[in-house]
ChimeraX commands (.cxc) that place a marker at each C-alpha (Angstrom):
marker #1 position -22.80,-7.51,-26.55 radius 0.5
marker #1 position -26.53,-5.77,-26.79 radius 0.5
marker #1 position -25.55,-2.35,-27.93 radius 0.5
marker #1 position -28.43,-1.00,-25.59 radius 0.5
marker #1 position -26.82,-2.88,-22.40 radius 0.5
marker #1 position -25.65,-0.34,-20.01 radius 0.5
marker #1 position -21.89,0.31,-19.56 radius 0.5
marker #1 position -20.53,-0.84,-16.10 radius 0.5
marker #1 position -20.17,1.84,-14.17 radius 0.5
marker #1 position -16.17,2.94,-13.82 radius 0.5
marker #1 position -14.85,3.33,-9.97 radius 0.5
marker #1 position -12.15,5.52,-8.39 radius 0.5
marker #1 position -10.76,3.42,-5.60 radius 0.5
marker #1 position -7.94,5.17,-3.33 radius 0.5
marker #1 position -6.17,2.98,-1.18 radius 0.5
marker #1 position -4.30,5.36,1.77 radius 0.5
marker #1 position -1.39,3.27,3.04 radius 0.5
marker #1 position 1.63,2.62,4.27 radius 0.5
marker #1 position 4.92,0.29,3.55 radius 0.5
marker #1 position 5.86,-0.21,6.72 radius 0.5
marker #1 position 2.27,-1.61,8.35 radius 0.5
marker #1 position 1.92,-5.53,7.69 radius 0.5
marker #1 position -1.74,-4.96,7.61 radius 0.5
marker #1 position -1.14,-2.51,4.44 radius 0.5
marker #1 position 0.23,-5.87,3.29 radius 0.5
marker #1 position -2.62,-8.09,4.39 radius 0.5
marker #1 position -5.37,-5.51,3.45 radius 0.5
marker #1 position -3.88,-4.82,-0.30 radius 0.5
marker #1 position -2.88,-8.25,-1.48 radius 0.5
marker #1 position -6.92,-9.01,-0.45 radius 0.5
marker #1 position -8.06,-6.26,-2.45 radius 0.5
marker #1 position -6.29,-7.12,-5.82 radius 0.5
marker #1 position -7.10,-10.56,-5.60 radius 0.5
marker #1 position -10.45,-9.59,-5.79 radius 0.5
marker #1 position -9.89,-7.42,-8.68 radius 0.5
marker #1 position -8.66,-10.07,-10.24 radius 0.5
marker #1 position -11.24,-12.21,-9.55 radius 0.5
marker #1 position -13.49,-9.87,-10.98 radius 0.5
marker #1 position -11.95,-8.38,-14.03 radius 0.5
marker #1 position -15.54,-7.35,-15.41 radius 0.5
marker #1 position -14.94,-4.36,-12.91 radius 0.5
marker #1 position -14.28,-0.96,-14.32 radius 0.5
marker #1 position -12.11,0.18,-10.91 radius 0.5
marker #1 position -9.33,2.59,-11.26 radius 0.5
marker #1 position -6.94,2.77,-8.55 radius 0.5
marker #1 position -5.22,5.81,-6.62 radius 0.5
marker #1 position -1.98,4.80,-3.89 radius 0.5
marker #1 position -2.15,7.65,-1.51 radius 0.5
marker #1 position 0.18,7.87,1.39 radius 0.5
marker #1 position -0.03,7.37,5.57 radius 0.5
marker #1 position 3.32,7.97,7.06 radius 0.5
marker #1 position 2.55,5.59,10.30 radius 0.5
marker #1 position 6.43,7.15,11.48 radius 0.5
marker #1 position 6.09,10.61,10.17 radius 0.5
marker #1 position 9.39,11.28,12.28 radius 0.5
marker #1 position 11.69,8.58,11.52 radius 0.5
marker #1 position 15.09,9.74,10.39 radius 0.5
marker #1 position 15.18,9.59,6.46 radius 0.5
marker #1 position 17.61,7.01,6.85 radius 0.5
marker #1 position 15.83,4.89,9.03 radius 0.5
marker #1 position 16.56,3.28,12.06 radius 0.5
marker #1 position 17.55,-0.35,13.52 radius 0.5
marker #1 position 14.75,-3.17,13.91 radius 0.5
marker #1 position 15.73,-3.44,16.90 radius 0.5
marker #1 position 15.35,0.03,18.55 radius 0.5
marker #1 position 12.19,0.70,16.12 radius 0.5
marker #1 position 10.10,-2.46,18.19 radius 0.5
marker #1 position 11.72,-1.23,21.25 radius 0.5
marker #1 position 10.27,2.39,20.80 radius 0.5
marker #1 position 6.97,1.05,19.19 radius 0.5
marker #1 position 5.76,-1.73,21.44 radius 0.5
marker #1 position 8.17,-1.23,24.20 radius 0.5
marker #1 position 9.48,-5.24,24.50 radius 0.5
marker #1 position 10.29,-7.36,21.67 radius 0.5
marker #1 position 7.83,-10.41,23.27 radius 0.5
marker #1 position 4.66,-8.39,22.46 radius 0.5
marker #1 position 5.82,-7.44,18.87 radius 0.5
marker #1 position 6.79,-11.36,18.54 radius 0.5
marker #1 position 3.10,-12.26,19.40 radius 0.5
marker #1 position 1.45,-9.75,17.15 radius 0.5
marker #1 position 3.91,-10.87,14.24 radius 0.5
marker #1 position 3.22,-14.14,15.02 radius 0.5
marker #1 position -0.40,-13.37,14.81 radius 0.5
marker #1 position -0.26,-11.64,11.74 radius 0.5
marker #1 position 1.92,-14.32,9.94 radius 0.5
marker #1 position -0.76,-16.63,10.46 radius 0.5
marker #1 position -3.48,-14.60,8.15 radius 0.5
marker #1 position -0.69,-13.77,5.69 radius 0.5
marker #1 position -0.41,-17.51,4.88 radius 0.5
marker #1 position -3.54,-17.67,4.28 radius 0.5
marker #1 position -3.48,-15.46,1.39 radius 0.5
marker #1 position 0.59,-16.52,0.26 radius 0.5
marker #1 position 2.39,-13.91,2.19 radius 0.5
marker #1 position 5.29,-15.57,3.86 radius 0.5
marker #1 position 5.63,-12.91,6.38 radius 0.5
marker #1 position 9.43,-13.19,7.73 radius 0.5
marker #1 position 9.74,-10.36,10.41 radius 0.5
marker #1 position 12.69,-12.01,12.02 radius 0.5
marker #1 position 14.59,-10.77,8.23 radius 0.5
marker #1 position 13.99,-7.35,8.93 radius 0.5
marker #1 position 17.21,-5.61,10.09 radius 0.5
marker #1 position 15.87,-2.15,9.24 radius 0.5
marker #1 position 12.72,-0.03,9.57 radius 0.5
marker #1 position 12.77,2.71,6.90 radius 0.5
marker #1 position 11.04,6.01,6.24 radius 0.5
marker #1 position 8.85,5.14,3.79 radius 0.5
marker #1 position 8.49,8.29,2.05 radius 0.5
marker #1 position 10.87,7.36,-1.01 radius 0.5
marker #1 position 8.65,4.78,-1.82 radius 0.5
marker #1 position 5.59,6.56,-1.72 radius 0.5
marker #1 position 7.05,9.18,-4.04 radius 0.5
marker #1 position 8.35,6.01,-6.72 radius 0.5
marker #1 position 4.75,4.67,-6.40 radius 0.5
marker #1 position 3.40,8.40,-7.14 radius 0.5
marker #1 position 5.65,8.05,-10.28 radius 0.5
marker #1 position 4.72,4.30,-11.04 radius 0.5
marker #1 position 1.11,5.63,-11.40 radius 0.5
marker #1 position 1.95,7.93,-14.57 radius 0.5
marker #1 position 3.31,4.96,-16.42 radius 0.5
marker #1 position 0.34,2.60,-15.13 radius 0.5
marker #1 position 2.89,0.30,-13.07 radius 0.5
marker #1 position 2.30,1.16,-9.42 radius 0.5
marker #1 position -0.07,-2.04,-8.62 radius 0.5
marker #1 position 3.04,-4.08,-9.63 radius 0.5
marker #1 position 5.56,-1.70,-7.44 radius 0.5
marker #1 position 3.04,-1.73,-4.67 radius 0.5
marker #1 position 3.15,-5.30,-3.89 radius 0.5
marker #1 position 7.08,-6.07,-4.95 radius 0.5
marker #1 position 7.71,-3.12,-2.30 radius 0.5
marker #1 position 5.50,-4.93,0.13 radius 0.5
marker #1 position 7.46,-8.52,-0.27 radius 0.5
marker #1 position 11.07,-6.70,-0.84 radius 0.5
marker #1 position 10.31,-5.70,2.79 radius 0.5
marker #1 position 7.84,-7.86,4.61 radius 0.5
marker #1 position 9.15,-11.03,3.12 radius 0.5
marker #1 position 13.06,-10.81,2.00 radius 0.5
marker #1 position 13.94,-8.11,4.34 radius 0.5
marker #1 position 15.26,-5.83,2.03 radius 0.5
marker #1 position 15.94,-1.98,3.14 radius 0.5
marker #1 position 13.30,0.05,0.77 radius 0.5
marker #1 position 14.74,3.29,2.37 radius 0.5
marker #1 position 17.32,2.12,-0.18 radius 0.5
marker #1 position 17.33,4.07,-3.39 radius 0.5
marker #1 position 19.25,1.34,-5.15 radius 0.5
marker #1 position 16.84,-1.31,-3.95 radius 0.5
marker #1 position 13.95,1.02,-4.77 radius 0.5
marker #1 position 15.17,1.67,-8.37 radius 0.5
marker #1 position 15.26,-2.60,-8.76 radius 0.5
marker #1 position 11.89,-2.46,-7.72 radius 0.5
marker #1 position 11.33,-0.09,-10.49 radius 0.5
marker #1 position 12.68,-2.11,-13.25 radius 0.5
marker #1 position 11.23,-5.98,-11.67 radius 0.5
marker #1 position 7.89,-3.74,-12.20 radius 0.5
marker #1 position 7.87,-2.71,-15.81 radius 0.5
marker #1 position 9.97,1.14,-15.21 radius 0.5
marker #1 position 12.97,2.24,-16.31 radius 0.5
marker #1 position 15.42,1.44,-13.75 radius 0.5
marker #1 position 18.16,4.16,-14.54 radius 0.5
marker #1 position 14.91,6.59,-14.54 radius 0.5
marker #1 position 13.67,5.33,-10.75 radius 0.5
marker #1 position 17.12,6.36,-9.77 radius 0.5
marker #1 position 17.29,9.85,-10.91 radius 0.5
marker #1 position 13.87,10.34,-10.00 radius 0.5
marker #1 position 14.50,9.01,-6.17 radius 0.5
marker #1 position 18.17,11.11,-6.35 radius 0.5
marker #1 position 16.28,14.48,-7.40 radius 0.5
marker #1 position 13.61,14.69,-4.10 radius 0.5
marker #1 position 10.72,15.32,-6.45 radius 0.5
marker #1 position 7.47,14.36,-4.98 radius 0.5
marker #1 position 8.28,14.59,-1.14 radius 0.5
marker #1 position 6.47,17.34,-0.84 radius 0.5
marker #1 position 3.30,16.29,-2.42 radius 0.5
marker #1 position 4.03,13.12,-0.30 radius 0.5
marker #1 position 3.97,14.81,3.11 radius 0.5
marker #1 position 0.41,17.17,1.64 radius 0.5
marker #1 position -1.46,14.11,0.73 radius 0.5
marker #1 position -0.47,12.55,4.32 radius 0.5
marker #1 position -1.33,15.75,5.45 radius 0.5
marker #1 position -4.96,15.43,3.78 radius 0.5
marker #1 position -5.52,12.15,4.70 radius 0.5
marker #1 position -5.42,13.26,8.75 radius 0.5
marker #1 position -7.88,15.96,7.81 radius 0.5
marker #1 position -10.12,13.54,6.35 radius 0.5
marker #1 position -10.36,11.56,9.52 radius 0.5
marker #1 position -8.09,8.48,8.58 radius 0.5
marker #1 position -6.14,7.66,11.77 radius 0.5
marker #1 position -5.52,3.99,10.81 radius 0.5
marker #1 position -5.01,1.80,8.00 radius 0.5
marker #1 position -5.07,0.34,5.47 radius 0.5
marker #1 position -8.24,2.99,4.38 radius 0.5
marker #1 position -10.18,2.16,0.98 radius 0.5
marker #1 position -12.38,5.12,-0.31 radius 0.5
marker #1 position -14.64,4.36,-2.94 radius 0.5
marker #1 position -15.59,7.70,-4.97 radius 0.5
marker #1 position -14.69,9.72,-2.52 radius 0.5
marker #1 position -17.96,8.71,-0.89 radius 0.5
marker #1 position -17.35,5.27,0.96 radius 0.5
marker #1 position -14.75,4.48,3.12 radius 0.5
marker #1 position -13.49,1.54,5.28 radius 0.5
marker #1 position -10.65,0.95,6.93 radius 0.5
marker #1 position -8.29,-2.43,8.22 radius 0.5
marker #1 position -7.24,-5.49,6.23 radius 0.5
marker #1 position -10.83,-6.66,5.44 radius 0.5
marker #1 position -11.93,-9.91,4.75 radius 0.5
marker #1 position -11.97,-9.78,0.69 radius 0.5
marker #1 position -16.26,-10.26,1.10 radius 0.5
marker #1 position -16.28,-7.33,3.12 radius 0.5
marker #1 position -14.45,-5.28,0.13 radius 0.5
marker #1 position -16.54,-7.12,-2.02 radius 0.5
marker #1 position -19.76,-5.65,-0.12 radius 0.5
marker #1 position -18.95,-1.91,-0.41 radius 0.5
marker #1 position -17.86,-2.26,-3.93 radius 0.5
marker #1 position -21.32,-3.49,-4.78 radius 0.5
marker #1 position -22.71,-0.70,-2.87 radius 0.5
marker #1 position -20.41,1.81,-4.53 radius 0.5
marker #1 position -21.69,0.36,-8.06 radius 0.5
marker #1 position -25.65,0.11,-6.96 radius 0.5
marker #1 position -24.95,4.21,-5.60 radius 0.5
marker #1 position -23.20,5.29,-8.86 radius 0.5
marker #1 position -25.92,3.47,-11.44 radius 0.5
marker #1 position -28.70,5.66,-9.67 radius 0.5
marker #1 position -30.15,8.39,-11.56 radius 0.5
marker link #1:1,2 radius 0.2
marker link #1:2,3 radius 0.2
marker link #1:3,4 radius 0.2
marker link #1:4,5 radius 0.2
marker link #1:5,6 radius 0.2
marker link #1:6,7 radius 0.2
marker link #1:7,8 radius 0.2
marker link #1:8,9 radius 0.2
marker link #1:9,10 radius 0.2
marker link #1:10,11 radius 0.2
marker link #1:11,12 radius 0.2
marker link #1:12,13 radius 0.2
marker link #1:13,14 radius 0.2
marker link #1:14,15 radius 0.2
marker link #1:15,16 radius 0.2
marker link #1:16,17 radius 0.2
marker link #1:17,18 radius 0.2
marker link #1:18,19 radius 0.2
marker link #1:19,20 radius 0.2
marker link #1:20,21 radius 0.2
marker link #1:21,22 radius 0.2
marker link #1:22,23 radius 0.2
marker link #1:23,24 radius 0.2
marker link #1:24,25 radius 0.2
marker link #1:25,26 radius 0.2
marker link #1:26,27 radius 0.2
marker link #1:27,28 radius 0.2
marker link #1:28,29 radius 0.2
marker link #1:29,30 radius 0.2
marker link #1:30,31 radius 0.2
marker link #1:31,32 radius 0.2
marker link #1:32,33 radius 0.2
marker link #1:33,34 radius 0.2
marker link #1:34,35 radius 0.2
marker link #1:35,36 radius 0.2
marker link #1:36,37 radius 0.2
marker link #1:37,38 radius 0.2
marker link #1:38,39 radius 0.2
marker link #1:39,40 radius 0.2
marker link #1:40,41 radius 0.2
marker link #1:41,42 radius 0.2
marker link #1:42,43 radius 0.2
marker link #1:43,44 radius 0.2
marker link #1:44,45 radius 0.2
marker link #1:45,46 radius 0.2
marker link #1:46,47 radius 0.2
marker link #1:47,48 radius 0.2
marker link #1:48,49 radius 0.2
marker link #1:49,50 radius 0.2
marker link #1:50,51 radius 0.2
marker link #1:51,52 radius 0.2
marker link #1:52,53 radius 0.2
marker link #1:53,54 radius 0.2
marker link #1:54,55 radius 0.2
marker link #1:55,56 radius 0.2
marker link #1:56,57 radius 0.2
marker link #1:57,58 radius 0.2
marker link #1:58,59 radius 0.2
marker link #1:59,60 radius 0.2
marker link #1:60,61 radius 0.2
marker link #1:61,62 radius 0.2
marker link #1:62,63 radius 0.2
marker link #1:63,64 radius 0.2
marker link #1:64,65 radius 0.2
marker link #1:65,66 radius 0.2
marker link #1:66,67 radius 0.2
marker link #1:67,68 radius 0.2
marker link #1:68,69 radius 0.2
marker link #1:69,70 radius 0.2
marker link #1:70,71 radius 0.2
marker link #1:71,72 radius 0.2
marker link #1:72,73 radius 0.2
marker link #1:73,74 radius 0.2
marker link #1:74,75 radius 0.2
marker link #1:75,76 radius 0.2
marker link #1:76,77 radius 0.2
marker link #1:77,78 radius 0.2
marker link #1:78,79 radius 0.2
marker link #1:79,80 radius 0.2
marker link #1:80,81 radius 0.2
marker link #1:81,82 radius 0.2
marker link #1:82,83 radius 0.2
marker link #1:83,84 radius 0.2
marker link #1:84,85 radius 0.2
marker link #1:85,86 radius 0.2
marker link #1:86,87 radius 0.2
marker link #1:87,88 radius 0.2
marker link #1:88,89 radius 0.2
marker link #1:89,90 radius 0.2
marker link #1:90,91 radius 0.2
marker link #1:91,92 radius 0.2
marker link #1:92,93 radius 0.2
marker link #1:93,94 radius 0.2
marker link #1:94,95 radius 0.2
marker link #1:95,96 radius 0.2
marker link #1:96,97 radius 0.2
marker link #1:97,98 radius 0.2
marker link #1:98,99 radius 0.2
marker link #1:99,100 radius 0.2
marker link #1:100,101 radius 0.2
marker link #1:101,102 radius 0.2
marker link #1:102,103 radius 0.2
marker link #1:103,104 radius 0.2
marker link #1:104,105 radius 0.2
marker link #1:105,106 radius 0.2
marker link #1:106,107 radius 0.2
marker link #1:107,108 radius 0.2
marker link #1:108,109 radius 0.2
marker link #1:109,110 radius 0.2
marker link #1:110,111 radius 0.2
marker link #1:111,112 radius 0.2
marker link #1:112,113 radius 0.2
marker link #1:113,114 radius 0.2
marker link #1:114,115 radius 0.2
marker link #1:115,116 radius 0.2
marker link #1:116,117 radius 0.2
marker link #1:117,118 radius 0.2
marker link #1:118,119 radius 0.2
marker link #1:119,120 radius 0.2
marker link #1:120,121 radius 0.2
marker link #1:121,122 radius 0.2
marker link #1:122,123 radius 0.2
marker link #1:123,124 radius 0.2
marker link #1:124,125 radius 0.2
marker link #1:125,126 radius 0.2
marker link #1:126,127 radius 0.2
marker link #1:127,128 radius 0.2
marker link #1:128,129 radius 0.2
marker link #1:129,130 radius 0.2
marker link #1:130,131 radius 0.2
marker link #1:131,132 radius 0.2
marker link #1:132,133 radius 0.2
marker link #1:133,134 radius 0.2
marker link #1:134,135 radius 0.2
marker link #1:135,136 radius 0.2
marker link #1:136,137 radius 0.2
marker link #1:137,138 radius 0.2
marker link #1:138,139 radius 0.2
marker link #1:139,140 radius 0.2
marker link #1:140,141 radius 0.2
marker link #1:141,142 radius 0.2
marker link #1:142,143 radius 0.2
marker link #1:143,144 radius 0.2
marker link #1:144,145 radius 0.2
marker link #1:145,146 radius 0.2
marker link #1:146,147 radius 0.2
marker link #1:147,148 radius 0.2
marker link #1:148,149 radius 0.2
marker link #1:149,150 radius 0.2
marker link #1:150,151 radius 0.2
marker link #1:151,152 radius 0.2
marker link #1:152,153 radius 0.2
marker link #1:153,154 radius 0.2
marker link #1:154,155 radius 0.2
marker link #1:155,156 radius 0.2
marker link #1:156,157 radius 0.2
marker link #1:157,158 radius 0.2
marker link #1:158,159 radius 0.2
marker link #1:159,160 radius 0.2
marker link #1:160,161 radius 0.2
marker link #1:161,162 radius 0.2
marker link #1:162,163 radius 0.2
marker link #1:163,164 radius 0.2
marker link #1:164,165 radius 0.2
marker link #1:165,166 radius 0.2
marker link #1:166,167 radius 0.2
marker link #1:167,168 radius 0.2
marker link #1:168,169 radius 0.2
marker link #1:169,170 radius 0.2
marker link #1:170,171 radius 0.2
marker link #1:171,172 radius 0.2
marker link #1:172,173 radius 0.2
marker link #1:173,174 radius 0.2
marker link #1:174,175 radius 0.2
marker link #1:175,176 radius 0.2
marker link #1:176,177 radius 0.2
marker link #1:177,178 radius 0.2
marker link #1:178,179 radius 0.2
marker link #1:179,180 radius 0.2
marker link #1:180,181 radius 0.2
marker link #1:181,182 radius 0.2
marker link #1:182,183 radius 0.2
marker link #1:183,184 radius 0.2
marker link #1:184,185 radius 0.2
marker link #1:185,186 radius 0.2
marker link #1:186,187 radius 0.2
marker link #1:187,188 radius 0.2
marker link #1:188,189 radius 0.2
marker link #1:189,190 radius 0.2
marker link #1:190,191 radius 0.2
marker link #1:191,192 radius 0.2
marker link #1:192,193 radius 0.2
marker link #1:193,194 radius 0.2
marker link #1:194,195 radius 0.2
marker link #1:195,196 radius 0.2
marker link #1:196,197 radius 0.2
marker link #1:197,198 radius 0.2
marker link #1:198,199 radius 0.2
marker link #1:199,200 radius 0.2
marker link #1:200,201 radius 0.2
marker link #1:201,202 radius 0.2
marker link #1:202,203 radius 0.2
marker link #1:203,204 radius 0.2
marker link #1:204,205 radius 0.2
marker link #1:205,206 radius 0.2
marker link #1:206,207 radius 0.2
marker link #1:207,208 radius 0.2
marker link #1:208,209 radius 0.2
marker link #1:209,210 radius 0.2
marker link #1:210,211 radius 0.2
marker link #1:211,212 radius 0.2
marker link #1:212,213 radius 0.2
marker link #1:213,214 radius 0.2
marker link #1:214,215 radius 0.2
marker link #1:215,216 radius 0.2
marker link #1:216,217 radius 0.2
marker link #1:217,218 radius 0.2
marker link #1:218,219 radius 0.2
marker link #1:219,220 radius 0.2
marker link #1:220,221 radius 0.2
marker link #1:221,222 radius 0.2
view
């Protein structure tokens, strides 16, 4: 390489998001498979979280009563799944909504991603969270799922699990949803670029594409 070539320039990409949103899904696997069709890219990546059900019971609740409450009959959620399902083929997410027996609170699995970033494993956690739920129906309110998450990701299973037992992290969970409202996100998925460009939805991968260039062209300026 010509020593006098300049370096590419090295991106902080936040992704503000939540488990429980199919579009998270749809909107995340797009990103990182452009990532990895680019691996020239210098991007570092940030998981921040959106609790879409801020007051669902730390248990959870039922499927059932959670489409009830949120779309108010289960033939308009089966239409928008249905919809949905279709684009998540198209980029090998076998959606399976009729597997879901249980709609967690997400917010133990945004505090095992905040940990999964320390030890450079939450991209892996991310999207095994994602399927765990989306695609085999498993509860990821479930600290015992969560911690087999952990370990199928690269982290020290008997870790996860005292980490998810102790609380630590809800807190900072709840202040970075908290910050996210005060930025103006009121949807997502939400990708901010440098703190300085910011789209939201499951974008068509050129779209991301796009406002990573722009990010780049922005950042080489003097």
């Amino acid at each position: 390489m010509n020593s006098l070539s300049p370096r590419p320039a090295r991106l902080s990409l936040e992704i503000v998001f939540d488990f429980v949103c199919p579009w998270c899904y749809l909107g995340v696997r797009r990103l990182l498979r452009l990532l990895a069709r680019q691996p020239h890219l210098s991007v570092e990546l940030s998981w921040r979280p959106f609790l879409l059900n801020p007051d669902m019971p730390r248990s959870g609740m039922s499927r059932a009563d959670y489409v009830i409450r949120k779309f108010g009959a289960e033939d308009r959620a089966r239409r928008l799944y249905a919809s949905i399902a279709e684009l998540g083929a198209a980029e090998d997410i076998a959606f399976n909504f009729a597997a879901i027996r249980r709609t967690p609170n997400s917010i133990d699995a945004h505090r095992l991603v905040r940990e999964a970033m320390r030890v450079n494993a939450a991209s892996q956690l991310v999207e095994r969270v994602f399927a765990a739920h989306f695609v085999e129906g498993q509860d990821i309110g479930s600290h015992a799922v969560l911690a087999t998450l952990a370990a199928a990701s690269g982290m020290d299973p008997a870790e996860a699990a005292e980490f998810l037992a102790s609380n630590e992290g809800a807190e900072a969970v709840h202040a970075e949803n908290l910050h996210a409202h005060r930025l103006g996100i009121n949807g997502v998925p939400c990708f901010l670029i440098d703190g300085e460009h910011a789209i939201a939805g499951a974008q068509e991968p050129e779209v991301l594409e796009r406002l990573i260039e722009l990010a780049l062209t922005t950042a080489r300026e003097p």
